[in-house]
N, C-alpha and C positions, 0 to 999 in steps of 0.2 A: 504494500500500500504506500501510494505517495501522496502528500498533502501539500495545499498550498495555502500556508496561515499569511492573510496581509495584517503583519504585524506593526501595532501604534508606537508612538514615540513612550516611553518609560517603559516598557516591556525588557524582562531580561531575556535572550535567548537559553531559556533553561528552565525547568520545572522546580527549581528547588532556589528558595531565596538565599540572596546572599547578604543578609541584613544591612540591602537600601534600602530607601522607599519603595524600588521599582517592583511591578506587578510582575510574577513569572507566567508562562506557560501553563501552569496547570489548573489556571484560571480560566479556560476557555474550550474547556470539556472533547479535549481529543483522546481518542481512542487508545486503552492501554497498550503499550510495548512501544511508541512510537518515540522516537528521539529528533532533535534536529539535524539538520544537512547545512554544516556549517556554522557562522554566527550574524547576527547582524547587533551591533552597541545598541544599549539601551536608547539612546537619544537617537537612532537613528530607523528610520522607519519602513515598512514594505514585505516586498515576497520574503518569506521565509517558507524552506520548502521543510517536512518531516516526513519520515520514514521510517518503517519496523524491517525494512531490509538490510543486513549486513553487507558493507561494501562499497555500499550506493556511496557514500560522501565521498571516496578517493574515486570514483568510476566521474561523478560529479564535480570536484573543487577542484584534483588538483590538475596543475597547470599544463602537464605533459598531453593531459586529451582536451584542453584548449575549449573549454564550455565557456561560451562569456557567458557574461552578468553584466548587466544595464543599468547604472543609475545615476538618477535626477540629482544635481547639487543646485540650491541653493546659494548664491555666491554674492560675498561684499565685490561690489563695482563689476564693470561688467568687461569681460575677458578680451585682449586682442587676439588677430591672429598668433601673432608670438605666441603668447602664453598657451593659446589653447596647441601649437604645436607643441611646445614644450612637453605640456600633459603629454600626448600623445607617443614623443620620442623614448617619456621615462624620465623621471624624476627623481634623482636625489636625497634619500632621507634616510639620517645618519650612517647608518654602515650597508645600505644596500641602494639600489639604481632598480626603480620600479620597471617591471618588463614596459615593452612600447603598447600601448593602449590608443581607443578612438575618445577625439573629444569633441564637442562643437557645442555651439550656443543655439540651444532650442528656439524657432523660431518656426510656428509664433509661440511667445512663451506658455507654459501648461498651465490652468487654472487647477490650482490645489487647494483642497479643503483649508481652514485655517487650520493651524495645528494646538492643542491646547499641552501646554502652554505655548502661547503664540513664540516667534523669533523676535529676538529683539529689531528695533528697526532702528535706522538714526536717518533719519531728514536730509542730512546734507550726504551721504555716503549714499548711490544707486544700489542695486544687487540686481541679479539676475538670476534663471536658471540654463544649467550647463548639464549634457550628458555624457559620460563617459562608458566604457565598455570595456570593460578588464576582461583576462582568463586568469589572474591570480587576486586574492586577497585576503593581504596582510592586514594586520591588527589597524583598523582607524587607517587605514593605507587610503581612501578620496579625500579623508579630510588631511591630512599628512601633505598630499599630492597637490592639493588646491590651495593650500595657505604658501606651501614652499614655494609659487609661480608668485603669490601676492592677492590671491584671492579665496579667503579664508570663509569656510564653510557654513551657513546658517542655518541649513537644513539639511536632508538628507536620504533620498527614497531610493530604495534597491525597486526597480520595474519590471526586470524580464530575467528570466537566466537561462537562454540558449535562445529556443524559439516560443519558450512558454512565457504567456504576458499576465502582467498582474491585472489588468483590466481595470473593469469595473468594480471587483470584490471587495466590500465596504474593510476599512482599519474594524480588527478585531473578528472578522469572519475569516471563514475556512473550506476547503470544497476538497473532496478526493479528485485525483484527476482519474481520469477515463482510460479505457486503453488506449485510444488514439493519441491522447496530451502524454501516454508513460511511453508511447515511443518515438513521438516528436522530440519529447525532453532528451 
């Protein structure tokens, strides 16, 4: 069985708290033996895929079989060409050089729920939204990626990961995928 939770912002990815505030996993009534595929930070929002099958997350994340993952940044001021090639060539942070990744400036920009709690805003600073497209990811690795160019992350939604999209599935809902969506994935 595969699941696709679109997980909200303060959610841990994990069923057992780790004494934050943040809400786990096991608050949202998935089926026993299932684990997640992967992590997404608590502060960071979207697909999060689950699974009772053994294996799945290295057939899935790692990087040698090249699955991307798709996602939405939120960004102070809004990206040049430069920058968004930057992203794109690999990035710099601290002892390692992010593999080459896609980026571009969503256009026209996505109309997102508010998020609660909202992002901070400042008046005089623009932001935008930027997509990126990884096959690997590292701990906080878009927000690492997006502050080291100069444009430092406000928010954060993982969308798609391969050809499977998060859609329309409300924050907080869950759906099994079908055969056809487990062998698109």
């Amino acid at each position: 069985m595969i699941i696709v939770f679109n997980k909200p912002y303060g959610v841990l990815s994990q069923f057992t708290a780790d004494g934050s505030p943040n809400r786990t996993l096991s608050e949202f009534g998935f089926p026993p033996e299932v684990y997640p595929i992967g992590r997404l930070d608590a502060d960071s929002e979207g697909m999060l895929l689950l699974s009772d099958e053994p294996g799945l997350n290295t057939r899935l994340l790692d990087p040698k079989h090249a699955h991307t993952r798709c996602y939405w940044a939120q960004v102070e001021r809004i990206p040049n060409a430069e920058a968004l090639e930057h992203l794109s060539r690999g990035v710099n942070i601290k002892d390692y050089t992010t593999m080459p990744a896609r980026a571009w400036l969503l256009d026209p920009q996505p109309v997102v729920a508010p998020r609660v709690p909202p992002i901070r805003v400042r008046q005089s600073i623009a932001d935008c939204w930027i997509a990126l497209e990884l096959i690997e990811g590292k701990n906080r690795q878009v927000r690492k990626m997006t502050a080291a160019v100069g444009h430092p992350t406000l928010r954060l939604m993982r969308v798609s990961m391969g050809t499977l999209q998060l859609g329309e599935l409300a924050p907080g809902s869950w759906v099994e995928l079908s055969t056809a969506q487990r062998h698109a994935l």
